[in-house]
C-alpha positions as CSV (number, residue, x, y, z in Angstrom):
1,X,349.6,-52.4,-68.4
2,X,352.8,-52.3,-66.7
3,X,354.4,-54.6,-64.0
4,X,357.4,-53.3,-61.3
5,X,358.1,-56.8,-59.4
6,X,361.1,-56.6,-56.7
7,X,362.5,-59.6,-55.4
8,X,366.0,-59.9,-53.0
9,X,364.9,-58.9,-49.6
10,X,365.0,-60.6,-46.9
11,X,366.9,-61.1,-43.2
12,X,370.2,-60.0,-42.8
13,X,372.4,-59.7,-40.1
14,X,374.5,-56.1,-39.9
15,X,377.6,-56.3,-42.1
16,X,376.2,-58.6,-44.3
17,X,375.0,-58.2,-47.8
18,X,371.8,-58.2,-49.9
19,X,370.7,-57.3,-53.8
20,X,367.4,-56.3,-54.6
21,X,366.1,-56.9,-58.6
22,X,363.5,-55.1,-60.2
23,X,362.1,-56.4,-63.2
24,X,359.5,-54.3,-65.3
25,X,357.1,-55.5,-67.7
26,X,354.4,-55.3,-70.4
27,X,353.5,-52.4,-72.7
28,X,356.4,-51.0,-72.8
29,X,358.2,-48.6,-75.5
30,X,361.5,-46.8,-73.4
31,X,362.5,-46.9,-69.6
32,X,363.8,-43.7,-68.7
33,X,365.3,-43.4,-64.5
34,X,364.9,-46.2,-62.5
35,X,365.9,-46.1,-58.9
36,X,364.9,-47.7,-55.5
37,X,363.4,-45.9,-52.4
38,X,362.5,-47.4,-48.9
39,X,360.0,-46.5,-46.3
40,X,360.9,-47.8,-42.5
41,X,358.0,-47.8,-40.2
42,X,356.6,-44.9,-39.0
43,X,358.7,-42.8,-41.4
44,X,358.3,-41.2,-45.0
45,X,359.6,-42.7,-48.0
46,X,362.6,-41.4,-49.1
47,X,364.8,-41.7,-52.3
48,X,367.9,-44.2,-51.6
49,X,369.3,-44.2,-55.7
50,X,368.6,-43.5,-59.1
51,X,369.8,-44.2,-62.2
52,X,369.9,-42.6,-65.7
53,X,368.7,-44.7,-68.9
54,X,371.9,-45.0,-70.1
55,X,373.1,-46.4,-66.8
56,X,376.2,-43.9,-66.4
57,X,374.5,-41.0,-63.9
58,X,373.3,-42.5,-60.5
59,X,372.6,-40.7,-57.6
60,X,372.3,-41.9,-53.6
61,X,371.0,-40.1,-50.7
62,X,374.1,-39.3,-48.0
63,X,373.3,-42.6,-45.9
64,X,374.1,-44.8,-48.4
65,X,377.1,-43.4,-49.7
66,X,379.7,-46.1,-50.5
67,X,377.6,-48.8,-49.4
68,X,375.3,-49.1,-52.2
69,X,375.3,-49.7,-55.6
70,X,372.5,-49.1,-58.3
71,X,372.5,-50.8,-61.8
72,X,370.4,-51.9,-64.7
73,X,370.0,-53.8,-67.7
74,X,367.9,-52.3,-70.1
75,X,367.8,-55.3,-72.3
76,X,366.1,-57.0,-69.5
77,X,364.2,-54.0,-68.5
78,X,365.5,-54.7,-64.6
79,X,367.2,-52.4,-62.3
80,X,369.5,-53.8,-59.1
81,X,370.3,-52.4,-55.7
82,X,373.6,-54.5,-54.4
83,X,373.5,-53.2,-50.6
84,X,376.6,-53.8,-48.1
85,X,377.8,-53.2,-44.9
86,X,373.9,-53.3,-44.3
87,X,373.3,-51.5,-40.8
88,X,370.1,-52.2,-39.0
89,X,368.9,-48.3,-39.9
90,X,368.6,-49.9,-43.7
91,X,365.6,-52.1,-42.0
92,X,362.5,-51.2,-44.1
93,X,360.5,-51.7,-47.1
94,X,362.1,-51.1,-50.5
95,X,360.4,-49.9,-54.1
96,X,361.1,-50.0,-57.2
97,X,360.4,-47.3,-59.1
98,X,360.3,-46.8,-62.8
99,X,359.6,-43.4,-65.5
100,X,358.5,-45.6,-68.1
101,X,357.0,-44.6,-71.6
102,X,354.4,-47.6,-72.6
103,X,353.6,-48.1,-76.5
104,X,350.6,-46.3,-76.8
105,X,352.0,-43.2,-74.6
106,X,353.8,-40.0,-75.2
107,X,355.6,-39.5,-72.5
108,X,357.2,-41.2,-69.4
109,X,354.6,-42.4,-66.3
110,X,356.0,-43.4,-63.0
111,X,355.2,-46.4,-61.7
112,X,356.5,-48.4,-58.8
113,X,356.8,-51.9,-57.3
114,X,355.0,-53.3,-54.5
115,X,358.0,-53.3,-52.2
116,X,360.2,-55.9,-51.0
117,X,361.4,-56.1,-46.9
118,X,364.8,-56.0,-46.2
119,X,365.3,-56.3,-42.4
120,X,368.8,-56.1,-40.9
121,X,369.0,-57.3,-37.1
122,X,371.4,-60.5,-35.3
C-alpha cells in the first residue's frame, strides 16, 4: 500500500508565496517522476511540473514559467512545489503525483495525492 499526502495550501493573496510538500509512503522500493498538477473548477486537470528521480530534469507547463519551482528529496521520499508571484489564475486544487515501484512490483505505478487547495484572492 502506498500513501501520496500533500500539505502547504492554503489562502494567499496575489503576489504572495506558498510551498506545497508531498510526502509518499509505505511499500516502497524506487520513486521514479514526481510532479504536481492542479484542477481549477470547472476545468481539466493539467500538468504544472515534473521532476526526474535524480532531481536534475524538471519540466513546467508555460504558465508557470519562472514562478515555480519543483524539488524533491528522495531520502525523504517527498517532492516540493515552492510557488511565487501566485496570481489568482493559480486558484485550484493541487496533486501530487508519484511513478512509484513498491517492493513486491516490477515496474513503476502512478499514484497520486488527494489534493491540497491553494486559493489566491485579496
Amino acid at each position: 500500500q502506498v500513501q501520496l499526502v500533500e500539505s502547504g495550501g492554503g489562502l494567499v493573496q496575489p503576489g504572495g508565496s506558498l510551498t506545497l510538500s508531498c510526502a509518499a509512503s509505505g511499500s516502497i522500493f524506487r520513486i521514479y517522476t514526481m510532479g504536481w498538477y492542479r484542477q481549477a473548477p470547472g476545468n481539466e486537470r493539467e500538468l504544472v511540473a515534473t521532476t526526474a528521480r535524480l532531481g536534475a530534469q524538471t519540466s513546467y507547463t508555460d504558465s508557470v514559467k519562472g514562478r515555480f519551482t519543483v524539488s524533491r528529496d528522495n531520502a525523504k521520499n517527498t517532492v516540493y512545489l515552492q510557488m511565487d508571484s501566485l496570481k489568482a489564475e493559480d486558484t485550484a486544487v493541487y496533486f501530487c503525483n508519484a511513478e512509484i515501484r513498491t517492493s513486491a512490483g516490477t515496474g513503476g505505478t502512478p499514484y497520486w495525492g488527494k489534493g491540497t487547495l491553494v486559493t489566491v484572492s485579496s
